[in-house]
N, C-alpha and C positions, 0 to 999 in steps of 0.2 A: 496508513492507507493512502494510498492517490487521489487526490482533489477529486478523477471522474468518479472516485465509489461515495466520498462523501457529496459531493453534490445529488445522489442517489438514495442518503440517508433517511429522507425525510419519507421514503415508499417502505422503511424496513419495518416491521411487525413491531410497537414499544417502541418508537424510535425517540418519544420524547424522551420515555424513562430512560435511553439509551444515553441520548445526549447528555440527559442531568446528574446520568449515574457517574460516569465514565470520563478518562481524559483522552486525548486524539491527537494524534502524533498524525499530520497531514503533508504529502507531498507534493507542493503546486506542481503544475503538467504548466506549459505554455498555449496562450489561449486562451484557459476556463477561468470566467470571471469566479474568484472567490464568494460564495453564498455566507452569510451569518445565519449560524443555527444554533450557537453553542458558543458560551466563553469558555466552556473545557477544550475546544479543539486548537494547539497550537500549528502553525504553518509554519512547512520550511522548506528553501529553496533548497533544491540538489540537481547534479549535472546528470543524473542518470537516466540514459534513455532507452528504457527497458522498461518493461511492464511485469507485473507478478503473471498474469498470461503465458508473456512471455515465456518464461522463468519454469513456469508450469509442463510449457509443451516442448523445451527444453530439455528439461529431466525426463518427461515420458518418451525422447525419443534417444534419449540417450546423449544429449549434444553436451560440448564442450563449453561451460561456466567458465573458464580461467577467464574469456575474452569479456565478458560482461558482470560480474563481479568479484569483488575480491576474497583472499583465501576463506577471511576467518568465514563472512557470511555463508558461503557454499560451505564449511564447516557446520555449522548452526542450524543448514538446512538440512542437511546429512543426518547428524548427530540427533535431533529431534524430531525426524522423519516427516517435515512438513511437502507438501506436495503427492 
């Protein structure tokens, strides 16, 4: 998820039980100071400057992925029907 949905974590319905249940693959954004909420949640840098948003409104208008991510992922998105 992106650092701005986990800095949002702590408004989710169960968010402790979420935290304590759960591990968390987080992607810092530049800018948002990192919150502690969780030692399950690991951080990691990446160059990608796109949003799941993005990504979203993307697919619902039919726009071309090749430019902003690569094969396999747009595969995975495809293939598992997410969006």
């Amino acid at each position: 998820m992106g650092l701005d949905n986990y800095c949002k974590i702590k408004d989710w319905k169960d968010s402790d039980e979420l935290l304590n249940q759960y591990e968390y693959i987080v992607f810092k954004r530049d800018n948002i100071k990192i919150p502690y909420f969780s030692n399950k949640a690991h951080f990691i840098d990446v160059s990608i400057d796109i949003s799941s948003k993005q990504v979203r409104n993307m697919i619902q208008n039919n726009g071309n992925l090749e430019n902003v991510l690569n094969k396999e992922v747009i595969e995975f998105i495809k293939k598992n029907n997410l969006y």
